[in-house]
C-alpha positions in Angstrom: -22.7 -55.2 -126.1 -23.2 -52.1 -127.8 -23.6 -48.8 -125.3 -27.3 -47.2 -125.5 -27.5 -44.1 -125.1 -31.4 -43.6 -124.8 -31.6 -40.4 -127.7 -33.8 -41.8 -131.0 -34.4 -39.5 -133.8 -37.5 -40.5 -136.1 -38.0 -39.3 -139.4 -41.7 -39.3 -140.5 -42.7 -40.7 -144.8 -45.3 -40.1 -146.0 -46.8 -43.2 -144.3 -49.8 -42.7 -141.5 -49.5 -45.9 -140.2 -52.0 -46.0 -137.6 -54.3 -43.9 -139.6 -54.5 -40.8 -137.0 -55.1 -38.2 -140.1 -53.1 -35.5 -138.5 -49.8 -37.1 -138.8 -47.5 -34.3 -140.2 -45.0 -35.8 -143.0 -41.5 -35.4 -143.2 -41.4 -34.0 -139.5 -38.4 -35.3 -137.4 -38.6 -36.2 -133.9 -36.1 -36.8 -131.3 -37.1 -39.1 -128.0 -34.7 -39.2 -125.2 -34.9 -41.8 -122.5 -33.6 -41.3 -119.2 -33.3 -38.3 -116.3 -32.7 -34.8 -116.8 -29.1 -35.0 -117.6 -30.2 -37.5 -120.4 -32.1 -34.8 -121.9 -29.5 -32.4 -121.5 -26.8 -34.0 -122.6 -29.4 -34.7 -125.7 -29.9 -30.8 -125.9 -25.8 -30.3 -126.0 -25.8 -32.4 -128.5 -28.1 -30.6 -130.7 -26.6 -27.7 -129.9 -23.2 -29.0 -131.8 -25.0 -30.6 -134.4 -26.7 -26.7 -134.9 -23.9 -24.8 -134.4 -21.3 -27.0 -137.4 -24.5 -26.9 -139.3 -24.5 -23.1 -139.3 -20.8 -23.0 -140.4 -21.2 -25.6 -142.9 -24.2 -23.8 -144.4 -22.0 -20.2 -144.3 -25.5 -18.2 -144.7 -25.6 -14.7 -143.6 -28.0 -15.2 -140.7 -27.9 -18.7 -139.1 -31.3 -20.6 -138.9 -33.4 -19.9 -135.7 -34.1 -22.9 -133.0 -36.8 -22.4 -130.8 -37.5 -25.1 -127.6 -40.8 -25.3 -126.4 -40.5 -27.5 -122.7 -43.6 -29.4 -121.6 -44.9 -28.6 -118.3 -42.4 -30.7 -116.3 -39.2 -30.0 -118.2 -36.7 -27.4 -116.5 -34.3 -26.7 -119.0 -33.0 -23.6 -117.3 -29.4 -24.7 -116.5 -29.1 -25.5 -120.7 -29.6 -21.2 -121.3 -25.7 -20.9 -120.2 -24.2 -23.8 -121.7 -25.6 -23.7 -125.1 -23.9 -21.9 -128.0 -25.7 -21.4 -130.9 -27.5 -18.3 -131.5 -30.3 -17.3 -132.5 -31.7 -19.9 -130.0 -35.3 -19.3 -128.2 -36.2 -20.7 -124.7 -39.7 -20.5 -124.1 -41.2 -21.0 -120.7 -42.4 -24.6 -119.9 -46.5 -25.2 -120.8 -48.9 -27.3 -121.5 -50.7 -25.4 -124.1 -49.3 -23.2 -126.9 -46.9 -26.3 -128.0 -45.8 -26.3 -131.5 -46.5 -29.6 -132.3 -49.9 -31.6 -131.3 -50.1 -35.0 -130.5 -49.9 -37.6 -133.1 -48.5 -35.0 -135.4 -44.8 -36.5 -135.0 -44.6 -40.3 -135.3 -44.0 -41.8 -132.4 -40.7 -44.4 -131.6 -41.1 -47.7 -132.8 -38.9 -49.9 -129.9 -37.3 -53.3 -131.8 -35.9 -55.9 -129.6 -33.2 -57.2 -131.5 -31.6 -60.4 -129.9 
């Protein structure tokens, strides 16, 4: 039985599937599953995934990551342990998000078995 671990990235086509008309193309979107230590072990390993990316990309000024929590979200132990820079905490809310909903596509759950 293969281990889960509850993190699913979904890449958006060009596709609008459910016909919502504000469906953003070509937007990733990662869905994690679980408690907080799911999500932050999900954010550690972004935070990898960032920081080889950087080195692989050797650019002068690393690309900037910005986290935008929903209301609920305390992300506050993730300030210390996360490497890459530039990185951008802003403070949990409910408005002022970056993306809307419907504008990511949402997971698509397939029972296989």
């Amino acid at each position: 039985m293969p281990l889960r671990r509850g993190i699913k990235l979904v890449l958006a086509s060009q596709e609008d599937p459910d016909m919502v008309g504000c469906f953003k193309q070509y937007r990733p979107a990662f869905y994690v599953a679980g408690e907080q230590d799911a999500l932050e072990n999900a954010f550690m390993l972004l935070d990898s995934f960032f920081t080889h990316r950087a080195k692989m990309m050797a650019r002068a000024t690393n690309f900037e990551v910005q986290i935008y929590p929903y209301v609920d979200v305390d992300l506050s132990a993730l300030r210390e342990n996360m490497t890459y820079t530039p990185l951008t905490f802003h403070p949990p809310s409910r408005e002022g998000l970056p993306l809307k909903i419907f504008e990511a596509r949402v997971p698509v759950v397939t029972v296989v078995g």
